[in-house]
mmCIF file of the N, C-alpha and C atoms, coordinates in Angstrom:
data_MODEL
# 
_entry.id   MODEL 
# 
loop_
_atom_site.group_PDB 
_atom_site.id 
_atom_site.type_symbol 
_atom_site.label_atom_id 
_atom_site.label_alt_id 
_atom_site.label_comp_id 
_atom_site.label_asym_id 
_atom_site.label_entity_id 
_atom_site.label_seq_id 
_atom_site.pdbx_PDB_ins_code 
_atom_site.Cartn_x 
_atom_site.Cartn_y 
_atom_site.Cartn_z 
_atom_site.occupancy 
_atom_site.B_iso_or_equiv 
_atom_site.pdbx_formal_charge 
_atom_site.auth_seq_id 
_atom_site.auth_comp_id 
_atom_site.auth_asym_id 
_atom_site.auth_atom_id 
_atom_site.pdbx_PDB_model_num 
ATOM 1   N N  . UNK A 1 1  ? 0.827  -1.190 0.000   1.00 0.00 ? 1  UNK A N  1 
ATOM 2   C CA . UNK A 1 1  ? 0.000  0.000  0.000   1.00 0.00 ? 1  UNK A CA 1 
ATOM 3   C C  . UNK A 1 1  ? 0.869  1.251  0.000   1.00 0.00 ? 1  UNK A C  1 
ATOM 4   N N  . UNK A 1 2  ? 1.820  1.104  1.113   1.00 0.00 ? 2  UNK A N  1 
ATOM 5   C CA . UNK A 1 2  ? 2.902  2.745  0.906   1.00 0.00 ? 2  UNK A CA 1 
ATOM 6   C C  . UNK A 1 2  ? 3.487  2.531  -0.337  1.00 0.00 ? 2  UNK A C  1 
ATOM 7   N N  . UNK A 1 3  ? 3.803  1.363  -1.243  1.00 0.00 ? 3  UNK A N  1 
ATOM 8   C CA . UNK A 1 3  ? 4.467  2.105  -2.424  1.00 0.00 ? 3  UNK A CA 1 
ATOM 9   C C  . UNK A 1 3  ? 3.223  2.394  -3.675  1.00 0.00 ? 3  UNK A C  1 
ATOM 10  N N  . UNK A 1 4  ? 1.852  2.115  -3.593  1.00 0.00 ? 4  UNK A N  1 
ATOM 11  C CA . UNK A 1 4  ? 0.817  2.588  -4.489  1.00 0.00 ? 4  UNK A CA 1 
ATOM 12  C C  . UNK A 1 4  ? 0.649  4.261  -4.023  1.00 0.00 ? 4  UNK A C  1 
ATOM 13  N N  . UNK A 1 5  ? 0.632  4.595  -2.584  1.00 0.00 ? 5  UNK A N  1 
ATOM 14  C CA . UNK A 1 5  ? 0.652  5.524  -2.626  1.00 0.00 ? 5  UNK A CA 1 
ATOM 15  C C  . UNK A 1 5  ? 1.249  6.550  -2.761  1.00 0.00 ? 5  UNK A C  1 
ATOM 16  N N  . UNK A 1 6  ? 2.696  6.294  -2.689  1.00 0.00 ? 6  UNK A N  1 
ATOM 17  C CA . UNK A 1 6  ? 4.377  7.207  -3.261  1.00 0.00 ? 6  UNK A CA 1 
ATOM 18  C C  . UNK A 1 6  ? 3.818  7.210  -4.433  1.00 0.00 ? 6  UNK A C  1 
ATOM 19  N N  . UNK A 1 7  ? 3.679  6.140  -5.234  1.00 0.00 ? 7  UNK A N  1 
ATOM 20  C CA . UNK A 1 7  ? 3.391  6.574  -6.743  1.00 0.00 ? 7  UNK A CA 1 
ATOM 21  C C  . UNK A 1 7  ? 2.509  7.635  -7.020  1.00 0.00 ? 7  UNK A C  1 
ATOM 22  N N  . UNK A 1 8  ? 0.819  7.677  -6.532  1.00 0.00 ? 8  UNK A N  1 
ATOM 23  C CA . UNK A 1 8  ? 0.114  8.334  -6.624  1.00 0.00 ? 8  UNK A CA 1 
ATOM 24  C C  . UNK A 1 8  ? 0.376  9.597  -6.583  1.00 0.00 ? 8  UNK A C  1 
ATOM 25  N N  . UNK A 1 9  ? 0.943  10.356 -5.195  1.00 0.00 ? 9  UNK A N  1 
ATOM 26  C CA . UNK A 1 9  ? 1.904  11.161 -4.867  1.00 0.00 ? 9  UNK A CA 1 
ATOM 27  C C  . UNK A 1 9  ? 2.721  11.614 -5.634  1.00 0.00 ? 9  UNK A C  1 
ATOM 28  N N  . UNK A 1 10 ? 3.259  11.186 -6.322  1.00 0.00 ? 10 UNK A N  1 
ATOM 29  C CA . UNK A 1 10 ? 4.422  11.887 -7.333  1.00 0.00 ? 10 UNK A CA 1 
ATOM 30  C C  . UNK A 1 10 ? 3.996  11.958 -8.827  1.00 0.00 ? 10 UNK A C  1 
ATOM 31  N N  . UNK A 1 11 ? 3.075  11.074 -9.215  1.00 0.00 ? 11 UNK A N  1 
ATOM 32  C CA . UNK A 1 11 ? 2.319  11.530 -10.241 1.00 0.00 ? 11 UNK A CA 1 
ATOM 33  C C  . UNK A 1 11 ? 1.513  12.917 -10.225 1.00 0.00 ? 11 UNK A C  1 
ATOM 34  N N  . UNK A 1 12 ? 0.523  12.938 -9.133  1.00 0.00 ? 12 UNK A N  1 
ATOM 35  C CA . UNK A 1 12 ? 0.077  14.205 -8.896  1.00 0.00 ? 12 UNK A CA 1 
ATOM 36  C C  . UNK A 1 12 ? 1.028  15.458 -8.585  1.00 0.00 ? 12 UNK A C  1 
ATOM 37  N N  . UNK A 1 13 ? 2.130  14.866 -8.169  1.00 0.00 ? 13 UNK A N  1 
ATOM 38  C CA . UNK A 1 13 ? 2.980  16.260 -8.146  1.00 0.00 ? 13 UNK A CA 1 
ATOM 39  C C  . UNK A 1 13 ? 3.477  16.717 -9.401  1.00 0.00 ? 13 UNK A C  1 
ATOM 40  N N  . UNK A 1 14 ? 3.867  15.656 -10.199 1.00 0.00 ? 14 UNK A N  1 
ATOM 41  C CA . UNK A 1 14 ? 4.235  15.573 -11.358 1.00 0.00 ? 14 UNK A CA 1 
ATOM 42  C C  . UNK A 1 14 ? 2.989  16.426 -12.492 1.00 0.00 ? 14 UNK A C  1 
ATOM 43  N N  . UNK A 1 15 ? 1.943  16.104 -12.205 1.00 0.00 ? 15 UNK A N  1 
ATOM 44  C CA . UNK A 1 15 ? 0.935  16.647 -13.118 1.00 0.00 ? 15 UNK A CA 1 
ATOM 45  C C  . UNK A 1 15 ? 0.698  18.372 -12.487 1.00 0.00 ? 15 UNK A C  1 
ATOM 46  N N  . UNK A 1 16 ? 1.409  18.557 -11.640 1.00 0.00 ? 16 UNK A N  1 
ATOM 47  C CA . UNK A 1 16 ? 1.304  20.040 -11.041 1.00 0.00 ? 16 UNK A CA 1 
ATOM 48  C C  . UNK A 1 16 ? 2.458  20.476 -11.019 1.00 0.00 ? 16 UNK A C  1 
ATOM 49  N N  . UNK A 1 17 ? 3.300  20.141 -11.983 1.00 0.00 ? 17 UNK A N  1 
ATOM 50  C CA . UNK A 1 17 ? 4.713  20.764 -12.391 1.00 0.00 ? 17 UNK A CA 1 
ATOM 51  C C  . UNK A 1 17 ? 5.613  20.724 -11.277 1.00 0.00 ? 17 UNK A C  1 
ATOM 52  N N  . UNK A 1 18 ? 5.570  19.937 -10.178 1.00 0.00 ? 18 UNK A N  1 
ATOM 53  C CA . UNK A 1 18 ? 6.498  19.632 -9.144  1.00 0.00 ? 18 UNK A CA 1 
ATOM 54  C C  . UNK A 1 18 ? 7.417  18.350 -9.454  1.00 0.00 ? 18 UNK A C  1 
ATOM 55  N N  . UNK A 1 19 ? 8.882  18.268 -9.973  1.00 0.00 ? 19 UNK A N  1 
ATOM 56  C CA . UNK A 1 19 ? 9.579  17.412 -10.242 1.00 0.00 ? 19 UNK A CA 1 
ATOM 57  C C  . UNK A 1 19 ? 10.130 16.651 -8.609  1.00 0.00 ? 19 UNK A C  1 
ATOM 58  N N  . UNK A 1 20 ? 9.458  15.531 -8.352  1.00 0.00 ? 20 UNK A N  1 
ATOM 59  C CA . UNK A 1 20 ? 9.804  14.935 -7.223  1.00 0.00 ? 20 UNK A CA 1 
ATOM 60  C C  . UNK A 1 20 ? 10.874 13.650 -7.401  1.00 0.00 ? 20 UNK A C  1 
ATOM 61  N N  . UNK A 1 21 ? 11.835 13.284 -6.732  1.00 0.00 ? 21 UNK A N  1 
ATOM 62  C CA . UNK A 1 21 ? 12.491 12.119 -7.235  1.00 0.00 ? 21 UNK A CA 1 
ATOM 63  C C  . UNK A 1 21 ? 11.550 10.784 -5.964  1.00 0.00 ? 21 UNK A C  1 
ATOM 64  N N  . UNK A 1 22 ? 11.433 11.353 -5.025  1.00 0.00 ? 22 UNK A N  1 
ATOM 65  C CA . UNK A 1 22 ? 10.873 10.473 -3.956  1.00 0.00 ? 22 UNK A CA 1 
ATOM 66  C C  . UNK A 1 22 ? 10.089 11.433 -2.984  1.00 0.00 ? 22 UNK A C  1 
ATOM 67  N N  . UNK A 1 23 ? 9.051  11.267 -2.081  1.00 0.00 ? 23 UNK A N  1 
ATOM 68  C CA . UNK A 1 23 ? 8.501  11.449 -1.081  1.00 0.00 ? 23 UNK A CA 1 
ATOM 69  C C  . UNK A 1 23 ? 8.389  10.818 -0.074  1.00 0.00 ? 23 UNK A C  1 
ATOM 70  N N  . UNK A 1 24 ? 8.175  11.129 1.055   1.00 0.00 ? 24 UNK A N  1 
ATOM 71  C CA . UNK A 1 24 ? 8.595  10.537 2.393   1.00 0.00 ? 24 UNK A CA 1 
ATOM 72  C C  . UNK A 1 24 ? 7.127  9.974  3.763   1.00 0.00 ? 24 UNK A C  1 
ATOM 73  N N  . UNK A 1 25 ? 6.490  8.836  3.192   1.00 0.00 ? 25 UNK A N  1 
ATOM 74  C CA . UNK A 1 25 ? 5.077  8.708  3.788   1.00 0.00 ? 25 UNK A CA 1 
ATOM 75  C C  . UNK A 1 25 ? 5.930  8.162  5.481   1.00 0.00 ? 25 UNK A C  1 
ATOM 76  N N  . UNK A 1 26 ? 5.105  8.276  6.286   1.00 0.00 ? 26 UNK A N  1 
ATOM 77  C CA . UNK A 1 26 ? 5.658  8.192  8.199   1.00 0.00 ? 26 UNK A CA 1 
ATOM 78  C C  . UNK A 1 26 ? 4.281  7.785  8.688   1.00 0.00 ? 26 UNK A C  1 
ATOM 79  N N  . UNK A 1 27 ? 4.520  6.906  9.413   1.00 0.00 ? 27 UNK A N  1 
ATOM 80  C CA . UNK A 1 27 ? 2.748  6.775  10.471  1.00 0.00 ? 27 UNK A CA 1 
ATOM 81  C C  . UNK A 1 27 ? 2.839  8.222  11.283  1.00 0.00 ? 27 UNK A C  1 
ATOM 82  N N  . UNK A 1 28 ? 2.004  8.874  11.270  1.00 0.00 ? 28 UNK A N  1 
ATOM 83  C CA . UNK A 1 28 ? 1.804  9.383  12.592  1.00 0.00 ? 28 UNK A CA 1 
ATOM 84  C C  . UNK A 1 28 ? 2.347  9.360  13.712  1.00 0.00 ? 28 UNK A C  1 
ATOM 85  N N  . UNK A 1 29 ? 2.251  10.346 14.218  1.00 0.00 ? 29 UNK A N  1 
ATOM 86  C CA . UNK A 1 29 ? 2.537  9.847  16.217  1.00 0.00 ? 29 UNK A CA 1 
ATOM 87  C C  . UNK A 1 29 ? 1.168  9.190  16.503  1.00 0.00 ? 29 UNK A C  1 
ATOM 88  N N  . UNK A 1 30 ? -0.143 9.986  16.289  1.00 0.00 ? 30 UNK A N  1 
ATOM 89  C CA . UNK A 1 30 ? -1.035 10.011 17.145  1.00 0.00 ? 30 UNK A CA 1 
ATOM 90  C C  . UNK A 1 30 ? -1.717 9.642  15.537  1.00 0.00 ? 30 UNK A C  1 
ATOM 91  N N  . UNK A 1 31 ? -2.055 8.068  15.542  1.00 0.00 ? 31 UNK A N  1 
ATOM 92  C CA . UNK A 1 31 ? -2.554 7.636  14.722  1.00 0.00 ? 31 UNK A CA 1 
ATOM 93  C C  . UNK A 1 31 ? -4.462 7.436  14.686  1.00 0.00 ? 31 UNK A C  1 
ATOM 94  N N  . UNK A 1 32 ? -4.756 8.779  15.351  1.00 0.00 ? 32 UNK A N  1 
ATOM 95  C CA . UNK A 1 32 ? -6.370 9.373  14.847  1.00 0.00 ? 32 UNK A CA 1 
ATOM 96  C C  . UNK A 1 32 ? -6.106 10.110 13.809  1.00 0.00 ? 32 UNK A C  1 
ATOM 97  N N  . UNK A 1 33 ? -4.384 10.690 13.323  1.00 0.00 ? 33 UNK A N  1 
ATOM 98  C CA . UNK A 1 33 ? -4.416 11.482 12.381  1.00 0.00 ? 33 UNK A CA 1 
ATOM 99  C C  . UNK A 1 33 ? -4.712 10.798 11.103  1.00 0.00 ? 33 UNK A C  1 
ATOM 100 N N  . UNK A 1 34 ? -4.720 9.990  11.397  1.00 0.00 ? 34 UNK A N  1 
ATOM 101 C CA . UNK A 1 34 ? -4.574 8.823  9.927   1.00 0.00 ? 34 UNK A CA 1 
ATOM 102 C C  . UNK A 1 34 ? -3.615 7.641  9.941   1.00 0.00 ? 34 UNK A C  1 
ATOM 103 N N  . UNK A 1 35 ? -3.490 6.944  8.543   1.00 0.00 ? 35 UNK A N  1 
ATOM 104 C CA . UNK A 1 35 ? -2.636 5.416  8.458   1.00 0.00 ? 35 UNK A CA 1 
ATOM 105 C C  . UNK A 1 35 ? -0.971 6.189  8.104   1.00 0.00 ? 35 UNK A C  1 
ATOM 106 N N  . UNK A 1 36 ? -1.047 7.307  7.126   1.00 0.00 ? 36 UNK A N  1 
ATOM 107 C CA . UNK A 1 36 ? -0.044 7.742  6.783   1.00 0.00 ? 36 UNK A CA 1 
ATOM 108 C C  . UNK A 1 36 ? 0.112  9.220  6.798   1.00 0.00 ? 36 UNK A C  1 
ATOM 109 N N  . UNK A 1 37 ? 1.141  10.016 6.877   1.00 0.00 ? 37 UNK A N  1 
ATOM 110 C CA . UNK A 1 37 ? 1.517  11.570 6.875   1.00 0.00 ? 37 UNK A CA 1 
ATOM 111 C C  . UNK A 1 37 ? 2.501  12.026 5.633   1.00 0.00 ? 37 UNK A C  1 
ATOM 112 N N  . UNK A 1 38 ? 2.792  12.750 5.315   1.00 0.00 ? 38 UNK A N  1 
ATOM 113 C CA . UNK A 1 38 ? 3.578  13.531 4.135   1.00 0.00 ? 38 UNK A CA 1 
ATOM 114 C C  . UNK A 1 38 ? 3.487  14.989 4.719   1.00 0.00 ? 38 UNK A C  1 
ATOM 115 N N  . UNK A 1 39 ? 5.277  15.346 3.872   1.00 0.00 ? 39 UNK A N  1 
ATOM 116 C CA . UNK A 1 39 ? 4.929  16.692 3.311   1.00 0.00 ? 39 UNK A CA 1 
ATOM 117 C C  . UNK A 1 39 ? 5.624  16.956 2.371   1.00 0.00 ? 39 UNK A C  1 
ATOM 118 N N  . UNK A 1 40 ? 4.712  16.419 1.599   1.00 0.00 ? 40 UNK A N  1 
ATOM 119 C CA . UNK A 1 40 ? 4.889  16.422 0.063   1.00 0.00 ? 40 UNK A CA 1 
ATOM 120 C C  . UNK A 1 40 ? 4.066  17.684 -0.144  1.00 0.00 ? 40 UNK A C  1 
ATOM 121 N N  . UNK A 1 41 ? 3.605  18.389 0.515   1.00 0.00 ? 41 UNK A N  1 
ATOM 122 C CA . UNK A 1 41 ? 2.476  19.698 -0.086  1.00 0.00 ? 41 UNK A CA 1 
ATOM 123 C C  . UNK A 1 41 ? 3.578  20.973 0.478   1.00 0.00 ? 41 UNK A C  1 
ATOM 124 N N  . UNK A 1 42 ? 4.446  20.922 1.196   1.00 0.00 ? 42 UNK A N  1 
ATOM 125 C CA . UNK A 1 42 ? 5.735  22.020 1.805   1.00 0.00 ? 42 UNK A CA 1 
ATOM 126 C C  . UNK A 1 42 ? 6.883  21.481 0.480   1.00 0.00 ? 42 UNK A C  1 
ATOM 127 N N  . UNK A 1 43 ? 6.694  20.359 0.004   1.00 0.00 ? 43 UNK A N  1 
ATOM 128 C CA . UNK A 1 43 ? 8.285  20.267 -0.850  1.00 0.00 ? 43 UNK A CA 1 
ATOM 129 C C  . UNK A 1 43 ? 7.831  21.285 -2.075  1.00 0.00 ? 43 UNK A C  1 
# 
């Protein structure tokens, strides 16, 4: 599942003129935030 979603991730960055080589998915600390975190939206 984390590498379908790196892909997803960098395609969409890719289609918004952001050249990414990799992004960096992390659990949470406080996993009510969700399964996974990024900041792929600050790169």
């Amino acid at each position: 599942m984390k590498e379908t979603l790196e892909t997803i991730i960098l395609k969409a960055l890719g289609e918004l003129g952001v050249q990414a080589e990799s992004v960096v998915l992390e659990h949470p600390a406080d996993l009510a935030h969700g399964d996974y975190s990024t900041s792929a939206a600050l790169a």
